[in-house]
MOPAC internal coordinates of N, CA, C and O (Angstrom, degrees):
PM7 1SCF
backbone

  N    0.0000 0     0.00 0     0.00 0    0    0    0
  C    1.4432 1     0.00 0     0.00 0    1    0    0
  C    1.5311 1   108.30 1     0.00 0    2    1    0
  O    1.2310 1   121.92 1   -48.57 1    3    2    1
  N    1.2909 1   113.93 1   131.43 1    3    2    1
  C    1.7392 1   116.82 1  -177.22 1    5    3    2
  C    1.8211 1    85.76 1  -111.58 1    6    5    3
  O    1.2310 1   138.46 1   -21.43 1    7    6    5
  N    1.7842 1    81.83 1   158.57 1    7    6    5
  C    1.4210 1   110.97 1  -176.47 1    9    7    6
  C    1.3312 1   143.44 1  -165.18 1   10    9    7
  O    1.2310 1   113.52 1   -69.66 1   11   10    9
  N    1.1816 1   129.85 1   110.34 1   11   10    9
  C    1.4414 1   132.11 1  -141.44 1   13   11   10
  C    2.1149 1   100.02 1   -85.90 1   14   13   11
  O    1.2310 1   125.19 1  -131.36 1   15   14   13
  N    1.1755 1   107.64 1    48.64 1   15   14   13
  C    1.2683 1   127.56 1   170.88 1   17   15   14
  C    1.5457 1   117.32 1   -72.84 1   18   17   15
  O    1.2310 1   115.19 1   164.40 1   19   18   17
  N    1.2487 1   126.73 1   -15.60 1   19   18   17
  C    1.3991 1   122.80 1  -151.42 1   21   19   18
  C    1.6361 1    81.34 1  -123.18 1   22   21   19
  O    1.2310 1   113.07 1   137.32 1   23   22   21
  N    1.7680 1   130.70 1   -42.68 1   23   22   21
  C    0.9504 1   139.61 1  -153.80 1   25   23   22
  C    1.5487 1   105.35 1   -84.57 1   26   25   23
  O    1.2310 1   116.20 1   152.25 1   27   26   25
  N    1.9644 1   124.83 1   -27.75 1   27   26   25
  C    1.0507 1   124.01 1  -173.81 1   29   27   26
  C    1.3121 1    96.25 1  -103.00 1   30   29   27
  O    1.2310 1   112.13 1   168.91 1   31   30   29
  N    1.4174 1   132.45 1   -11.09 1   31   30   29
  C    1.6154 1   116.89 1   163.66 1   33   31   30
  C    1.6732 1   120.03 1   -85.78 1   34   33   31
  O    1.2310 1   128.58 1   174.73 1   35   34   33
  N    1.2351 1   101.07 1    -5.27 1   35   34   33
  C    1.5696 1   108.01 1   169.38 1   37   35   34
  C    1.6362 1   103.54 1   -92.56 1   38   37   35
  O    1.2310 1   118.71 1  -178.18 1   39   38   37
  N    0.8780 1   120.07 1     1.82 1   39   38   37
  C    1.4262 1   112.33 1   174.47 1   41   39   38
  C    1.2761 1   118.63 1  -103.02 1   42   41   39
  O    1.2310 1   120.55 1   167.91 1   43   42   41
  N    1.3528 1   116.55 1   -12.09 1   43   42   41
  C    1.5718 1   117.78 1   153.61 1   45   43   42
  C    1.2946 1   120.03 1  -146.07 1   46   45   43
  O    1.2310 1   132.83 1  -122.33 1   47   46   45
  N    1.1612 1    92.82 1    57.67 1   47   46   45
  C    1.9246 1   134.04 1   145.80 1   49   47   46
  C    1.7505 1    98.30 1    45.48 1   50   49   47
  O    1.2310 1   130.69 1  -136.59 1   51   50   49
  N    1.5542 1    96.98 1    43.41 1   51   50   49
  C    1.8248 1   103.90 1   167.51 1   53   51   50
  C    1.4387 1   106.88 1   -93.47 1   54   53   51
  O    1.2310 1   121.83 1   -50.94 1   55   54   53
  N    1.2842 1   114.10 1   129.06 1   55   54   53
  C    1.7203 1   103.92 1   159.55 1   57   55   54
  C    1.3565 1   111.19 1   -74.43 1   58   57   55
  O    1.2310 1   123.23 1    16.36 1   59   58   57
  N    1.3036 1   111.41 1  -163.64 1   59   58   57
  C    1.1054 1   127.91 1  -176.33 1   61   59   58
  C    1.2328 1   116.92 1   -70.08 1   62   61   59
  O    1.2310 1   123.26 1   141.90 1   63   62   61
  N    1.3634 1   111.36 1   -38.10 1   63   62   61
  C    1.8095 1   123.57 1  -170.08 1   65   63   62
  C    1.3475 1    95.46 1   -82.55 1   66   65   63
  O    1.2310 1   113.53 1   167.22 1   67   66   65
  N    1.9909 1   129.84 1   -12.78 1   67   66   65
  C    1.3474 1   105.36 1  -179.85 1   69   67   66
  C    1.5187 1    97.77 1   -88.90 1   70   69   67
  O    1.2310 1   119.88 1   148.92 1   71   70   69
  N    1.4708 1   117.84 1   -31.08 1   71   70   69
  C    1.2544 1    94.47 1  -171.61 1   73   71   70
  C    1.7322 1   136.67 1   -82.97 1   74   73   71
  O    1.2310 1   132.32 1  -179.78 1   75   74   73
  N    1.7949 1    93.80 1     0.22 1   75   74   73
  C    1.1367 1    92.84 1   173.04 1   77   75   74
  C    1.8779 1   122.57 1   -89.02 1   78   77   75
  O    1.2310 1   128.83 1   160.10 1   79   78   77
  N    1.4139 1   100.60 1   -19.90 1   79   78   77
  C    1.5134 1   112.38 1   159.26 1   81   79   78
  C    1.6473 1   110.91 1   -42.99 1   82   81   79
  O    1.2310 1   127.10 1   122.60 1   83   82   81
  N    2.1573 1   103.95 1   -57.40 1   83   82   81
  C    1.9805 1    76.68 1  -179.89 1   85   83   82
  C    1.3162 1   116.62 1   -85.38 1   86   85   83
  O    1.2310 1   112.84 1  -179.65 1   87   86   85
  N    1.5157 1   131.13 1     0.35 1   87   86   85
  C    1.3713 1   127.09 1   151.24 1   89   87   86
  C    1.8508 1   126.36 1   -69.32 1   90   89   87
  O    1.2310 1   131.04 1  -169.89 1   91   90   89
  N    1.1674 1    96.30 1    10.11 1   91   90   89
  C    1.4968 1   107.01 1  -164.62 1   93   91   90
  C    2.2323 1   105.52 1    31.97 1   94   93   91
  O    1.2310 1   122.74 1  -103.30 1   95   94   93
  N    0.8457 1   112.35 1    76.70 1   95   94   93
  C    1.5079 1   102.32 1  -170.06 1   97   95   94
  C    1.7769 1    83.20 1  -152.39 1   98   97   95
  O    1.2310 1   132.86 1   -15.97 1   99   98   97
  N    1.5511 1    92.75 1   164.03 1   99   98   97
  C    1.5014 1    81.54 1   162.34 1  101   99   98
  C    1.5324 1   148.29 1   -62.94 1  102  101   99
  O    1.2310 1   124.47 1    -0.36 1  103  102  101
  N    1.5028 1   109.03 1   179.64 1  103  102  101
  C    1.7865 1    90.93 1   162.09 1  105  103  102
  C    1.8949 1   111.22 1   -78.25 1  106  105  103
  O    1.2310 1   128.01 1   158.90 1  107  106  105
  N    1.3166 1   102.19 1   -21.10 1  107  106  105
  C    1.6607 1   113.01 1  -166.59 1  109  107  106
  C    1.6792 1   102.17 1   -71.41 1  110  109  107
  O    1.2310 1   118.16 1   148.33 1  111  110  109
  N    1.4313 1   121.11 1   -31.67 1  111  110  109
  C    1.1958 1   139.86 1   169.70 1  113  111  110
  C    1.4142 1   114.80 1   -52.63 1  114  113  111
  O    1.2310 1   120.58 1   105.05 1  115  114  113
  N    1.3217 1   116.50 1   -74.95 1  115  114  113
  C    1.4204 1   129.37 1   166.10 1  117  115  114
  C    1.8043 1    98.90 1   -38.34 1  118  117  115
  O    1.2310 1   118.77 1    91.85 1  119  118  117
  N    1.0303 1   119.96 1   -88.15 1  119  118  117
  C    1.7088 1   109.92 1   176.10 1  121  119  118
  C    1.3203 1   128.18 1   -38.35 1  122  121  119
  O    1.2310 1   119.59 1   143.10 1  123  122  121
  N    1.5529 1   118.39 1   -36.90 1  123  122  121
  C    1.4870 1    99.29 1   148.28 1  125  123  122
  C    1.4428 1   140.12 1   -36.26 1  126  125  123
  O    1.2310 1   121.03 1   123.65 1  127  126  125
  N    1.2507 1   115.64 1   -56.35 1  127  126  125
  C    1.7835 1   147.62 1  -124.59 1  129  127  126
  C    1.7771 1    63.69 1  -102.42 1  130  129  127
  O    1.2310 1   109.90 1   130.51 1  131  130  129
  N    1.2656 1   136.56 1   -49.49 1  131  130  129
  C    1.6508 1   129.56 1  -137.53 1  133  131  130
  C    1.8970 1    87.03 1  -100.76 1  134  133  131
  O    1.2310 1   114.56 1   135.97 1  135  134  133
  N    1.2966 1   127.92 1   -44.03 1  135  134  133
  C    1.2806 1   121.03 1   179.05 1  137  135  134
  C    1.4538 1   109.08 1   -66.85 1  138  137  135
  O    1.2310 1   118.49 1   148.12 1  139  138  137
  N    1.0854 1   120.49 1   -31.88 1  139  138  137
  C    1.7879 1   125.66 1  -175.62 1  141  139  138
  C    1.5548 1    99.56 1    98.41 1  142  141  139
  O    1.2310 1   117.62 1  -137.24 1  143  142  141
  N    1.3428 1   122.14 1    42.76 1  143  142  141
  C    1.8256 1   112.52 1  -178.66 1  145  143  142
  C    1.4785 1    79.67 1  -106.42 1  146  145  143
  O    1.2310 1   103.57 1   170.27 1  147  146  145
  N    0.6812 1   147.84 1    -9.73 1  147  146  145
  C    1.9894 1   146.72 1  -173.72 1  149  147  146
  C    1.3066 1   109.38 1  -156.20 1  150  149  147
  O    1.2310 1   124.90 1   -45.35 1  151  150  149
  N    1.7347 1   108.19 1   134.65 1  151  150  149
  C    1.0501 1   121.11 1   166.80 1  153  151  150
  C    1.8639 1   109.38 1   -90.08 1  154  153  151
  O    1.2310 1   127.59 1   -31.06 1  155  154  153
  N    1.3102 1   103.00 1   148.94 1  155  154  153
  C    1.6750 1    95.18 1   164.07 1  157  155  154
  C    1.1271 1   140.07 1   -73.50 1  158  157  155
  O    1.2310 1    88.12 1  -128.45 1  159  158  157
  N    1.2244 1   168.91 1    51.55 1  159  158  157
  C    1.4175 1   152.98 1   137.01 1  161  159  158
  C    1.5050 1    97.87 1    71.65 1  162  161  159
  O    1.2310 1   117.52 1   -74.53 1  163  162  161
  N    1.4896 1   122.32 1   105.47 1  163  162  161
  C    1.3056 1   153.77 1   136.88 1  165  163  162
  C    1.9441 1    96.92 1    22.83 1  166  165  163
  O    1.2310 1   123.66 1   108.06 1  167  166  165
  N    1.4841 1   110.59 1   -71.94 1  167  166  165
  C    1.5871 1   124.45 1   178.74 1  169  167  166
  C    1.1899 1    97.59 1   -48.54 1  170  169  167
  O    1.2310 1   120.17 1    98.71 1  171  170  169
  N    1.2224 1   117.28 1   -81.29 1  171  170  169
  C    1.2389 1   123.56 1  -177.22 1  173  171  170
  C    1.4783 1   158.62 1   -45.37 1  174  173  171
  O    1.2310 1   132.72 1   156.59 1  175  174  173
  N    1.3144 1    93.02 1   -23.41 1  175  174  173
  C    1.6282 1   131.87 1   144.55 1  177  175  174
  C    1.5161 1   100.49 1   -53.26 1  178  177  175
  O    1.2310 1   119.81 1   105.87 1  179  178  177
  N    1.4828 1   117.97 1   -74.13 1  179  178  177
  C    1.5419 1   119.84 1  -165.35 1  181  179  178
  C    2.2373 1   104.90 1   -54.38 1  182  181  179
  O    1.2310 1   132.24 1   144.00 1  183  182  181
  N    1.4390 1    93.97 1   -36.00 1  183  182  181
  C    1.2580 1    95.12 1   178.51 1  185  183  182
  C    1.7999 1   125.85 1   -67.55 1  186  185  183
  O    1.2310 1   122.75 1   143.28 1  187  186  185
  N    1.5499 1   112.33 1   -36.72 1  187  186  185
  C    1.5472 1   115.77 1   160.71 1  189  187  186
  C    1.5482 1   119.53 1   -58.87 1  190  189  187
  O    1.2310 1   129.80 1   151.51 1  191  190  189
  N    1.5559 1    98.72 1   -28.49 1  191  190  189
  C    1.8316 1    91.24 1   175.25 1  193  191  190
  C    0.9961 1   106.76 1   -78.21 1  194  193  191
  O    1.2310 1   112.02 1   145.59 1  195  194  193
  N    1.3893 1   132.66 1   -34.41 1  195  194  193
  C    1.6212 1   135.80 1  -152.96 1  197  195  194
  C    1.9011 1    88.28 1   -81.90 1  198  197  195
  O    1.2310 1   113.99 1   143.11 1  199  198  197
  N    1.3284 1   128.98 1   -36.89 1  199  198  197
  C    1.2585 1   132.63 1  -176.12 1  201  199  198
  C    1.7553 1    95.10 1   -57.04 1  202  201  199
  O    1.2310 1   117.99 1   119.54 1  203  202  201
  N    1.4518 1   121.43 1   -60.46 1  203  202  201
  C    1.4043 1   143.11 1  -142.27 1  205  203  202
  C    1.9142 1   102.69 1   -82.85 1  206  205  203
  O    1.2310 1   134.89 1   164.95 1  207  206  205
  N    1.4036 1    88.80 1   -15.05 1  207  206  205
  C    1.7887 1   108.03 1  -147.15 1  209  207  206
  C    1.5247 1   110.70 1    41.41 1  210  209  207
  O    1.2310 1   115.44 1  -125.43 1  211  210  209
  N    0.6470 1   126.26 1    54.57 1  211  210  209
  C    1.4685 1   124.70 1   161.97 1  213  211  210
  C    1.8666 1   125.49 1  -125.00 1  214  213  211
  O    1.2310 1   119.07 1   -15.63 1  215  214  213
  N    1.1607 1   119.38 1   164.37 1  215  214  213
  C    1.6048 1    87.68 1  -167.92 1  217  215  214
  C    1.2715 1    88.24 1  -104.76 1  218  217  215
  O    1.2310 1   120.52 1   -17.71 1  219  218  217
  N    2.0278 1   116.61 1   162.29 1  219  218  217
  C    0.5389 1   106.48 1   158.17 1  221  219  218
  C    1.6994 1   169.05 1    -3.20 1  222  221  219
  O    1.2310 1   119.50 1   128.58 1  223  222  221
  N    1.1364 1   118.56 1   -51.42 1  223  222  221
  C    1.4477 1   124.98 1   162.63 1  225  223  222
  C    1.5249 1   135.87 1   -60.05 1  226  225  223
  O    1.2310 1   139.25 1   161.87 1  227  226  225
  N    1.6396 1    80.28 1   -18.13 1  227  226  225
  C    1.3457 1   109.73 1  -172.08 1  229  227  226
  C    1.7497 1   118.46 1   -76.85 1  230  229  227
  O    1.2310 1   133.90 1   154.92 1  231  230  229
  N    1.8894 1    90.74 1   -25.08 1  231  230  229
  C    1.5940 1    94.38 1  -176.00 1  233  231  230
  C    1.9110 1   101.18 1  -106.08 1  234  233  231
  O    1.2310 1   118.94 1   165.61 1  235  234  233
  N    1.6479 1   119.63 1   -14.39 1  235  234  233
  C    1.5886 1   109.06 1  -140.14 1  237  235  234
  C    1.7945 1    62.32 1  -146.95 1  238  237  235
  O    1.2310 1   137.26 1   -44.05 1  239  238  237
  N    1.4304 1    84.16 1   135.95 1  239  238  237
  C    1.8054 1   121.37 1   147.72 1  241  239  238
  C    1.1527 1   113.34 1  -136.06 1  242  241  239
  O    1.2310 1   128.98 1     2.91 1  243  242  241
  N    1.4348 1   100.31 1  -177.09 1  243  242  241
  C    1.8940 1   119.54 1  -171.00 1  245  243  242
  C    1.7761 1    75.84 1  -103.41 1  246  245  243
  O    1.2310 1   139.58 1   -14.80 1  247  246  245
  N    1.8674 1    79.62 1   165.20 1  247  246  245
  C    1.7075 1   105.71 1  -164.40 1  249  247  246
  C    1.4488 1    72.70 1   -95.41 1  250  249  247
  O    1.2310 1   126.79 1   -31.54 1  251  250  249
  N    1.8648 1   104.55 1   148.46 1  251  250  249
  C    1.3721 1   125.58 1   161.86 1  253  251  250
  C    1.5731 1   107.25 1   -63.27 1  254  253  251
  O    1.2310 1   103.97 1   163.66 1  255  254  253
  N    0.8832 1   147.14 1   -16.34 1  255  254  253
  C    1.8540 1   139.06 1  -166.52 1  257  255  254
  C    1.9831 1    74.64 1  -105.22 1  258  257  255
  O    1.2310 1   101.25 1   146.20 1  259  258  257
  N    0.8619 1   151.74 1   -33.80 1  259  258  257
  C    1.7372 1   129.74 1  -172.11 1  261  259  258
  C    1.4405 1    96.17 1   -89.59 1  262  261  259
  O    1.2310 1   113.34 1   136.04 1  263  262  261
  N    1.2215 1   130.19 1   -43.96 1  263  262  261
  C    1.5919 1   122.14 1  -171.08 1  265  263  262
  C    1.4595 1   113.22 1   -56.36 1  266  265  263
  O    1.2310 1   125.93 1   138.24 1  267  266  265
  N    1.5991 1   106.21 1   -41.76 1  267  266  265
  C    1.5519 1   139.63 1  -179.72 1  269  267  266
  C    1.9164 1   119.35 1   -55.61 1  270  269  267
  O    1.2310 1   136.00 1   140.84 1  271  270  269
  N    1.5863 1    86.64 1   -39.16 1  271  270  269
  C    2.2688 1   100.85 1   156.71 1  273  271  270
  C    0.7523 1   115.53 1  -104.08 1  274  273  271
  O    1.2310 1   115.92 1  -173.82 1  275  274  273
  N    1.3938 1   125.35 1     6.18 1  275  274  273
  C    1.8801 1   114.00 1   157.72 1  277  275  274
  C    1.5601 1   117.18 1   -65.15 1  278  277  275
  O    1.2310 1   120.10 1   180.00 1  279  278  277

């Protein structure tokens, strides 16, 4: 799953440790979720948009090589 997580917290100059404060999650979490070594949890997904206001789709797609073996 790709995700413009790293690109919408650089746009209002949160690090990592701020954004995992309003996700209450870690900072190691947030760097997961932003490298692609972890996907988020369904809640939690709804909770980064609700942070971002944006919905979902808006932050997380499917990787082109999985859409590509469907």
């Amino acid at each position: 799953m790709r995700n413009r997580l790293k690109v919408l917290r650089a746009e209002r100059n949160w690090s990592q440790a701020d954004l995992a404060d309003k996700l209450d999650v870690s900072r190691q979490s947030v760097n997961a979720i932003e490298t692609g070594k972890y996907d988020p949890s369904l809640p939690l997904a709804f909770k980064i948009a609700a942070v971002f206001g944006l919905a979902i789709e808006q932050i997380f797609s499917a990787d082109e090589a999985a859409q590509a073996a469907e």
